[in-house]
N, C-alpha and C positions, 0 to 999 in steps of 0.2 A: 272598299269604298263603293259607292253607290251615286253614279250621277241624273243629275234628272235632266233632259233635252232642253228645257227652259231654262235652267240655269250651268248650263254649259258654255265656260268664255272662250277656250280653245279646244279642235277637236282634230288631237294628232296636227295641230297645225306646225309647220316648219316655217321655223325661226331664221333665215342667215343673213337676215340687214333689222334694222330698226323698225319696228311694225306693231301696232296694238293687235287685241286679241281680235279675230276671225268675229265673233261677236259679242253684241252688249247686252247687258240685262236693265230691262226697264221695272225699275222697283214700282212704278207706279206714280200717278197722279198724288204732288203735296198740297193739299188746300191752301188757300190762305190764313196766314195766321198759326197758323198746325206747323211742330218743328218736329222733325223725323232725323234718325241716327240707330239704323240698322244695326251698327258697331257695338252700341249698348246694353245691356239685360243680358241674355243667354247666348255665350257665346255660339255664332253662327263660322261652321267649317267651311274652308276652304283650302282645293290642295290645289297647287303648280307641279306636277310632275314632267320630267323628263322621262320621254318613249323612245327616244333614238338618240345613240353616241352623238353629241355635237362634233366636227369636224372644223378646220380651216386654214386657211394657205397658211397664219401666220398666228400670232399668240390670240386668239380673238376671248375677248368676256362677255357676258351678260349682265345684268342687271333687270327684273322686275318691278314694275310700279302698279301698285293699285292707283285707280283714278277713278273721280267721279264728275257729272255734269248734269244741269239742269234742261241741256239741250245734246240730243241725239249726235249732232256733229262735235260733240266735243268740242267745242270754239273758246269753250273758257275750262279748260280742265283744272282738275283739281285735283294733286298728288296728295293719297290721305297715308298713305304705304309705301316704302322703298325697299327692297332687299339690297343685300350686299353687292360686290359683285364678285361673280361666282367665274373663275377660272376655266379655262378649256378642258383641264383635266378632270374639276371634279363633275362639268356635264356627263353624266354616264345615265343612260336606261335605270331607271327605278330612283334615281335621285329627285328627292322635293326640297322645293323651295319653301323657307318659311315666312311669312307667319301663319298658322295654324287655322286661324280665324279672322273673319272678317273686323277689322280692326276700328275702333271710335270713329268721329268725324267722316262715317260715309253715310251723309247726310243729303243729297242732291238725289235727281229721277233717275239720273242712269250712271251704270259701273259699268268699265273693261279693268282691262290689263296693257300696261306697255309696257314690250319688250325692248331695252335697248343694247344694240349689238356695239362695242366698241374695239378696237385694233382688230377689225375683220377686215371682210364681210366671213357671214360663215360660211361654209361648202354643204354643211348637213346640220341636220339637228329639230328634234320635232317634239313639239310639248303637248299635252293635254291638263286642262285647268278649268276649275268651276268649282260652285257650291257643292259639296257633299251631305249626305247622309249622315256622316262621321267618316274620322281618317284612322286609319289602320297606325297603329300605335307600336305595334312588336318590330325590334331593332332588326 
């Protein structure tokens, strides 16, 4: 896979409390009038990967949210994405999160990611996430 600096949401960022991504992508100015949804036509990649064993005092999970907003601060987010939640166990190096592609309904100026940590905090655990290139596909 192949990321680009611009659309990079996390970089090797470490996960062990509840946190959005490290940074946001500004899709850009919507006119007025003009309705925009990324999600749409060809699908666009996106991978969540896990870099480092997650750790924790006690059974800790995750969960993924893609979000979007028409304002920087995120003041009115908008959950267009959720993942599962994914166990302590199956956090391992080289583990992704799915969905594959950027999904319908992200439709607003700016995307992150939040990370939410629950029955933690974690003691370790570090992701790297962003638009790709394309995602490596062989099991």
């Amino acid at each position: 896979m192949i990321f680009d600096q611009q659309t990079l949401l996390s970089d090797a960022q470490a996960i062990t409390a509840t946190a959005a991504s490290t940074n946001v992508i500004d899709l850009g100015p919507i006119k007025t009038g003009i309705v925009r949804d990324i999600g749409k036509g060809k699908p666009i990649p996106l991978l969540v990967q896990v870099l480092e064993q997650f750790t924790a005092a006690g059974a800790g999970t995750l969960t993924v949210a893609l979000q979007v907003d028409d304002n920087e601060a995120f003041s009115s987010a908008k959950t267009v994405w959720t993942s599962a939640t994914f166990a302590l166990a199956t956090l391992k190096p080289g583990f992704v999160v799915i969905p594959e592609y950027i999904p319908r309904g992200t439709d607003e100026r700016y995307m992150r990611l939040n990370y939410t940590v629950a029955t933690g905090p974690m003691t370790a655990g570090k992701v790297t996430a962003g638009v790709t290139m394309g995602n490596q596909s062989n099991g």
